[in-house]
C-alpha positions as CSV (number, residue, x, y, z in Angstrom):
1,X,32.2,24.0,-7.3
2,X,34.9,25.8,-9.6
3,X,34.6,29.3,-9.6
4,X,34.0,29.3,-14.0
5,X,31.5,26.7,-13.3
6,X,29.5,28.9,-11.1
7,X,29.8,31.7,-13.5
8,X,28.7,29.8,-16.2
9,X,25.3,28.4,-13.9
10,X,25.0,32.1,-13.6
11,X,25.0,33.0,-16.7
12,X,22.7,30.8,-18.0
13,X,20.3,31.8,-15.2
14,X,20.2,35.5,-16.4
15,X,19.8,34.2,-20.2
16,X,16.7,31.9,-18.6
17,X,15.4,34.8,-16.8
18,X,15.9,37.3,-19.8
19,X,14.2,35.0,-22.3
20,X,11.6,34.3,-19.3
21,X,10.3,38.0,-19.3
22,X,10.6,38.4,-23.1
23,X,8.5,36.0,-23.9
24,X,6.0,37.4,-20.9
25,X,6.2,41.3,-22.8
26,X,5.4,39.3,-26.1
27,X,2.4,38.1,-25.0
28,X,0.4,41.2,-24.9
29,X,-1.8,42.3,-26.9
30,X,-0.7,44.4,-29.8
31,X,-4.3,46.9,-29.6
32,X,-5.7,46.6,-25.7
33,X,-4.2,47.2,-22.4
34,X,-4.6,42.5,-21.6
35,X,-2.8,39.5,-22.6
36,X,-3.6,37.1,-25.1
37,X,-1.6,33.6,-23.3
38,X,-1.6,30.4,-24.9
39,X,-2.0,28.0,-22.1
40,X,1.2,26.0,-23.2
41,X,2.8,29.5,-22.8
42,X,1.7,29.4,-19.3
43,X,3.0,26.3,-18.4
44,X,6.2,26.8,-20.1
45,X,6.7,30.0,-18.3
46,X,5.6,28.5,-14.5
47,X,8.1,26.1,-15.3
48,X,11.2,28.1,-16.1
49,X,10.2,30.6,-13.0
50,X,10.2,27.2,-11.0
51,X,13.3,26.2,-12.3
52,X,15.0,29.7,-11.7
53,X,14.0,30.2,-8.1
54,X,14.9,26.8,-7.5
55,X,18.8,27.2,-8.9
56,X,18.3,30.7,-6.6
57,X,18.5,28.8,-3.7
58,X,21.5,26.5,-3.9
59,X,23.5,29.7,-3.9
């Protein structure tokens, strides 16, 4: 695999993982120490993570 091509599947694994923990922080709730997690919010989530560790590995 080129070298940019690598960069660029790196790249887009940091934006995934960014945007992954963003949307975790924003799921809080805004008066109480808990989470308020619509379960499609979940999934979507689990998912990325999945996908993430996944790309991890065939480095």
């Amino acid at each position: 695999m080129p070298l940019v091509d690598v960069e660029l599947t790196d790249y887009k694994n940091i934006e995934q993982a960014e945007v992954l923990v963003s949307n975790l922080l924003a799921l809080k709730h805004p008066h109480e120490s808990r989470f308020q997690v619509p379960f499609d919010d979940v999934i979507v989530s689990l998912e990325t993570a999945l996908s993430l560790l996944k790309n991890a590995q065939r480095y």
